[in-house]
C-alpha positions as a printed Julia matrix, in Angstrom:
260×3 Matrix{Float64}:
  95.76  110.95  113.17
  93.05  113.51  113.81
  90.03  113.14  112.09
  87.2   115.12  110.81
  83.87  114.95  113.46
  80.86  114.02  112.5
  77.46  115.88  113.6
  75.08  114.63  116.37
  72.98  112.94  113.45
  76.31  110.7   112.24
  76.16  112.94  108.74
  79.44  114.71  108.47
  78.09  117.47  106.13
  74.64  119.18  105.42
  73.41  120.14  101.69
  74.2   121.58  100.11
  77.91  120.36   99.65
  80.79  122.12   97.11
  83.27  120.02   95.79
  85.89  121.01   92.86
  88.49  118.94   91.64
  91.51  120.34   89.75
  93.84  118.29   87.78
  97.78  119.3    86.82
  98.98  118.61   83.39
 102.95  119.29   82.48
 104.03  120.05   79.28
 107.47  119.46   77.86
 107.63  121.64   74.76
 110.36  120.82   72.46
 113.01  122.67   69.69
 111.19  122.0    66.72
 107.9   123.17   67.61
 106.42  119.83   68.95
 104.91  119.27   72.55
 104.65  116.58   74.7
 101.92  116.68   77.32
 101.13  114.38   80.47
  98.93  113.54   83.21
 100.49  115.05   86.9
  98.67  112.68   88.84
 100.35  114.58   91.95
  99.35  117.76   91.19
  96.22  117.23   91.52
  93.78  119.05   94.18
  90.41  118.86   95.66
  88.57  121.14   97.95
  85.41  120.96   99.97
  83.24  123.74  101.09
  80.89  122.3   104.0
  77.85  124.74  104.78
  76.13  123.92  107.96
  73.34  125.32  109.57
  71.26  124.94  112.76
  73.8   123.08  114.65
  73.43  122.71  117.98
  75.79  124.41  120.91
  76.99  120.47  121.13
  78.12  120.27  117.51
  80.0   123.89  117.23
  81.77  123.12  119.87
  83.12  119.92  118.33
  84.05  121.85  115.31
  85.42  124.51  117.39
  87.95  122.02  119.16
  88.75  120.35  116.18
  89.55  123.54  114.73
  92.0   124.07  117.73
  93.49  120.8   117.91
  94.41  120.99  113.53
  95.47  124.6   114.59
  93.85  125.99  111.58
  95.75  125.3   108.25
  98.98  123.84  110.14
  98.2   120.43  110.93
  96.95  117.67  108.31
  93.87  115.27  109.49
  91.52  112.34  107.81
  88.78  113.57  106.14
  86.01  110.73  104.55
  84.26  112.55  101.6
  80.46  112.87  102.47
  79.35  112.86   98.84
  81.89  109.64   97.87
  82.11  105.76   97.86
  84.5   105.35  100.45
  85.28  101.94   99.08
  88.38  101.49   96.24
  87.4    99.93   92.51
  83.88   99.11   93.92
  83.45   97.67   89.9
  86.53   96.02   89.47
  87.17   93.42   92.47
  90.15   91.89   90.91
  92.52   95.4    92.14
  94.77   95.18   95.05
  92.53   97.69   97.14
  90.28   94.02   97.92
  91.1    91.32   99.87
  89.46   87.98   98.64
  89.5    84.65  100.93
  90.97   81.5    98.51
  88.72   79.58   98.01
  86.4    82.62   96.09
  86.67   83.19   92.59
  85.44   86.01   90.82
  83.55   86.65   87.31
  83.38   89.97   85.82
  80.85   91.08   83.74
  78.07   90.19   85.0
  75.07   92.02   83.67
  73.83   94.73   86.46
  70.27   96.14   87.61
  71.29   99.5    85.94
  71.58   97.73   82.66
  75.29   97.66   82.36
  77.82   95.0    82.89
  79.0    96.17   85.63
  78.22   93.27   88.22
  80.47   90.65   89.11
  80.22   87.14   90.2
  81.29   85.4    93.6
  81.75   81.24   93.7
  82.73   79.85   96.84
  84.07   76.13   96.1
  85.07   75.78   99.52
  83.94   73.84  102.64
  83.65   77.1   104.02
  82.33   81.01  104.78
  84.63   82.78  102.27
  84.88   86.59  102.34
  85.84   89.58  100.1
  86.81   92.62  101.89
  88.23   96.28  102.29
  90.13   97.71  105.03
  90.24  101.26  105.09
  92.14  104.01  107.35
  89.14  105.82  108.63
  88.09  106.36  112.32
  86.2   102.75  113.71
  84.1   104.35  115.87
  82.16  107.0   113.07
  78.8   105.66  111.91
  78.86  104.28  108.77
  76.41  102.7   106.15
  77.39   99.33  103.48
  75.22   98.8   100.86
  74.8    96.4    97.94
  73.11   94.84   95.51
  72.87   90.9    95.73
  71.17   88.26   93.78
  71.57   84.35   93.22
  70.3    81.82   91.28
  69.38   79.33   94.37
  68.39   81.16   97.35
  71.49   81.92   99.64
  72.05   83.79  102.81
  75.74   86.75  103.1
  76.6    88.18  105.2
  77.6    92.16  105.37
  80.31   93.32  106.95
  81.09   96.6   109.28
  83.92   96.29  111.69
  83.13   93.77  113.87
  79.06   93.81  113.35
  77.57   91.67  110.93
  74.25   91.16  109.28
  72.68   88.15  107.59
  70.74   89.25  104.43
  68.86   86.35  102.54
  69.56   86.85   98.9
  66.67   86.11   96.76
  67.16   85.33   92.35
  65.89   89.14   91.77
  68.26   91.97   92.24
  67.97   93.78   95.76
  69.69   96.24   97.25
  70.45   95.7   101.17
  71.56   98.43  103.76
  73.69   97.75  107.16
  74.17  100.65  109.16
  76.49  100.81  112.46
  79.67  101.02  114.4
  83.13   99.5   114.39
  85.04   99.85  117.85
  85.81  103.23  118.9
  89.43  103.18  119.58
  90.14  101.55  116.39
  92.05  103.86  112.9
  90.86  101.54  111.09
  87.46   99.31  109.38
  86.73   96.56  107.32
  83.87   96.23  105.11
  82.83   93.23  103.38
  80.72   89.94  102.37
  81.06   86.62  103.66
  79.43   84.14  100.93
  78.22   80.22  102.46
  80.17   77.28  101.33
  79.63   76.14   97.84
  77.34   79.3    96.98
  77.56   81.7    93.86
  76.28   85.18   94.47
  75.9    87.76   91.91
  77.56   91.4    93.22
  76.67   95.17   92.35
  77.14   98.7    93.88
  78.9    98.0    96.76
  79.54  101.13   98.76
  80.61  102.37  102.2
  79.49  105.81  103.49
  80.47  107.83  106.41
  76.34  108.1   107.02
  73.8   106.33  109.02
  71.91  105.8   105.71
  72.51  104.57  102.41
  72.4   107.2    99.1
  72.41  106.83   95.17
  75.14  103.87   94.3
  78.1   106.02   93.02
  81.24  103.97   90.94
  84.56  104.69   92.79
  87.95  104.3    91.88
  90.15  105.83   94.39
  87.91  105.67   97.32
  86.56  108.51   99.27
  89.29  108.53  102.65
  91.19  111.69  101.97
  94.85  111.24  104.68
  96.4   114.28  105.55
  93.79  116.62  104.26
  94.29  120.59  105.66
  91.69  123.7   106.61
  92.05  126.29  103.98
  91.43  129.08  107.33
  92.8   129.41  110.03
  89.47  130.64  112.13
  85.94  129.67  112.52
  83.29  132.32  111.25
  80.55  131.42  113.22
  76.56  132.99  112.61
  74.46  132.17  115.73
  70.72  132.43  114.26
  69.16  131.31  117.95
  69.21  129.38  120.54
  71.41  126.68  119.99
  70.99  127.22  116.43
  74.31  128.42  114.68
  75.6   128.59  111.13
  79.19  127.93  109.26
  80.65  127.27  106.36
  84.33  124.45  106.46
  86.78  124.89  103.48
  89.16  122.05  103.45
  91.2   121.07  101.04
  93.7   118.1    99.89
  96.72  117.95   97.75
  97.82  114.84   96.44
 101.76  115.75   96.72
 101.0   116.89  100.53
């Protein structure tokens, strides 16, 4: 599927960024006065407005041809939320959205470095490298950032995650948060995310995230995840304001409904 470019930098949005969220309820009102109201969980619609400015001849011109190639409004596309965790339930491990290796158990929780409870607990009791993970339906070849905070009670070494790169962090008994920023493989729809704990180790997890970014921002709890298929242009053109040389100016509207 198409998908939404990012700029020269890896960012795929400047500040600032506009997003509202509006939610559909449906009420069933009855004969003797009563009501009965629910949740339309696929009514439900979100729109971004993307301001840009100072991009480079290079960057409009990506815009411009993705613009062409979603033929305005006509054509749906993957868009990854800029100011989102693009990972699923990044407090509650135990959901579907995770895939867990079987010889890794998980405790919930845990208390966190934000003074909540919101940190869980990996145990390996295998011979093994065990690993918990997230696939998601996003472009491989964007630049992306994972982040997390780890901690143990004996020293340990994991390993994060990002397509096919990985990155050994030594885990220490205080809380720290560690950064891995890269590339899966181009040609891929798809990336996996994760942490691969040592045999026999117990590592203490918090604020896992995934950004489309080359670096990490302020740990944000996610349910749904931030990967946005079949998302649509609100216009059908391009204003462009060219302030100089190869300096130009835009604003993106784009917007997703859940029923779409």
């Amino acid at each position: 599927m198409l998908t939404y470019p990012q700029l020269g930098t890896g960012a795929l949005s400047q500040f600032p960024i506009r997003t509202e969220r509006r939610a559909r309820t449906v009420m069933n009102a009855a004969l003797d006065g009563s009501s009965i109201k629910l949740a339309d969980a696929a009514g439900a619609t979100t729109e971004w407005a993307l301001s840009y400015t100072g991009l480079s001849d290079a960057e409009l011109a990506a815009l411009e041809q993705f613009f062409a190639s979603a033929q305005g409004k006509l054509n749906g596309f993957t868009f990854l939320d800029p100011a989102a965790n693009l990972l699923a339930w990044s407090e509650a491990p135990g959901q579907a959205a995770w895939a867990l290796d079987p010889q890794l158990s998980i405790t919930s929780g845990i208390a966190d470095p934000a003074g909540g409870l919101a940190a869980w607990s990996l145990t390996n009791s295998g011979a093994g490298p065990q690993t918990i993970s997230q696939t998601l339906a996003a472009p491989g070849g964007y630049k992306y950032c994972l982040s997390v905070y780890l901690r143990a009670a004996a020293a340990a070494t994991v390993t994060m995650l990002l397509g096919s790169g990985q990155a050994s962090q030594a885990v220490q008994t205080q809380w720290n948060r560690f950064v891995f920023a890269g590339s899966g493989d181009a040609a891929a729809a798809e990336i996996c995310f994760g942490l691969q704990i040592p045999a026999a180790a117990q590592v203490e997890v918090y604020g896992m995230q995934a950004e489309p970014q080359a670096g990490a921002s302020v740990y944000q709890v996610s349910t749904s995840g931030g990967v946005y298929q079949n998302a649509r242009l609100r216009d059908d053109q391009l204003a462009v304001t060219t302030t100089g040389v190869n300096r130009h100016s835009c604003t993106v509207n784009i917007i997703y409904v859940n029923h779409l």
